[in-house]
C-alpha positions as CSV (number, residue, x, y, z in Angstrom):
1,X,62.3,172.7,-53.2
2,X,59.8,170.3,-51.8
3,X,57.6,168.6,-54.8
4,X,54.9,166.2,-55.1
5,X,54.1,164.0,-58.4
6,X,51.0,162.9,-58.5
7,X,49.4,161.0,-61.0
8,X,46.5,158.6,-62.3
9,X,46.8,155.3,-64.8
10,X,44.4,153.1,-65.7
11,X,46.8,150.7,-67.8
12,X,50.3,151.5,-66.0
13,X,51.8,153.6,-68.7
14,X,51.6,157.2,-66.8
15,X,53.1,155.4,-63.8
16,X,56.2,154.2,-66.5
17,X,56.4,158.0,-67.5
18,X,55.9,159.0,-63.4
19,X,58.7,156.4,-62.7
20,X,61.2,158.4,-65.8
21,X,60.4,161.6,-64.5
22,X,61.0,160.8,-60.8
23,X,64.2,159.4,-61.5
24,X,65.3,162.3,-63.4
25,X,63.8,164.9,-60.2
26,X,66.9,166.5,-58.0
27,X,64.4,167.6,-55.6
28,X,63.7,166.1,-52.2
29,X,59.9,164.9,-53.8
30,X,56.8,162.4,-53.0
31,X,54.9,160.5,-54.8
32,X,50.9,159.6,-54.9
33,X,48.9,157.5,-57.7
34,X,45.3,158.6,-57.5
35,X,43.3,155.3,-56.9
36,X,40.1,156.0,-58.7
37,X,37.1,153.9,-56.8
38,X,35.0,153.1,-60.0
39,X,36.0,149.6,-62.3
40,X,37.7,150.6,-64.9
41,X,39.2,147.6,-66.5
42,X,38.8,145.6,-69.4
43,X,37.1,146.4,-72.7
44,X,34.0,147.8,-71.3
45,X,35.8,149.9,-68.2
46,X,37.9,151.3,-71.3
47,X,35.1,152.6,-72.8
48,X,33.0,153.8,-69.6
49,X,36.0,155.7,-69.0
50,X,36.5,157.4,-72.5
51,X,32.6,158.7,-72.3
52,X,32.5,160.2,-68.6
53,X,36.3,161.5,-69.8
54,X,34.4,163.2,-73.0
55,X,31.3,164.2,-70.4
56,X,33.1,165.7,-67.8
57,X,32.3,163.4,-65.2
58,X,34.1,163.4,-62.2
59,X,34.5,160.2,-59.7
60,X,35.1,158.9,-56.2
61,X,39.0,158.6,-55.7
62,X,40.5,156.3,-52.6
63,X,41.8,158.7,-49.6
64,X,45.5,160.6,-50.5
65,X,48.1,160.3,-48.5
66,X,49.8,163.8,-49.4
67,X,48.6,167.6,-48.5
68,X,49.4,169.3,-52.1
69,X,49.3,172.5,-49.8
70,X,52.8,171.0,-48.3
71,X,54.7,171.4,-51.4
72,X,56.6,173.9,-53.7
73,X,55.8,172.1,-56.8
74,X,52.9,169.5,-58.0
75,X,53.6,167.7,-60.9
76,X,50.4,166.0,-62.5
77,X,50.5,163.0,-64.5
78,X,47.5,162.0,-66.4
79,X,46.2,160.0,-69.6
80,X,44.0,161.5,-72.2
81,X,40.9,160.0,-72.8
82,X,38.5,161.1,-76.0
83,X,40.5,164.1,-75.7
84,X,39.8,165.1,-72.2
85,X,41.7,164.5,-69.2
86,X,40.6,161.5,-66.8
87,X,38.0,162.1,-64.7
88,X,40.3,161.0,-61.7
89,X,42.6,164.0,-62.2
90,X,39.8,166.3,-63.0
91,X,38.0,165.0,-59.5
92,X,41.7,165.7,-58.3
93,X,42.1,169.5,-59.4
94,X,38.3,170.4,-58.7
């Protein structure tokens, strides 16, 4: 089984948990952090984040490098924000 794990973090924890859960993959897999285009950093990137999270926006993400059509299996890694997921993932799965 072929897999991809793909995921998004704004602080580096998902890539810790992406980093765990590669390790612990016996599957011949790849792997792709979302680069989401928009600032979010710092205090006021933090909360920018949590509202278009909480509105549903979606954003302008960096070019992938991986085809999820490829693969057997897509794992996707993603923070919650106010409750919702990020709006890299959800610009990801639309």
């Amino acid at each position: 089984m072929k897999a991809l794990l793909l995921f998004y973090s704004r602080s580096g924890t998902t890539r810790k948990i992406a980093e765990e859960i590669s390790a612990s993959l016996s599957c011949a897999y790849d792997q792709e952090e979302l680069v989401d285009r928009k600032k979010r950093s710092g205090m006021i990137g933090w909360l920018k984040g949590g509202r278009d999270a909480q509105t549903g926006k979606l954003t302008e993400l960096a070019p992938l490098q991986h085809d999820p059509a490829c693969y057997d299996l897509v794992i996707v890694g993603s923070p919650v924000w106010a409750g919702k997921m990020t709006p890299a993932i959800r610009t990801y799965l639309q």
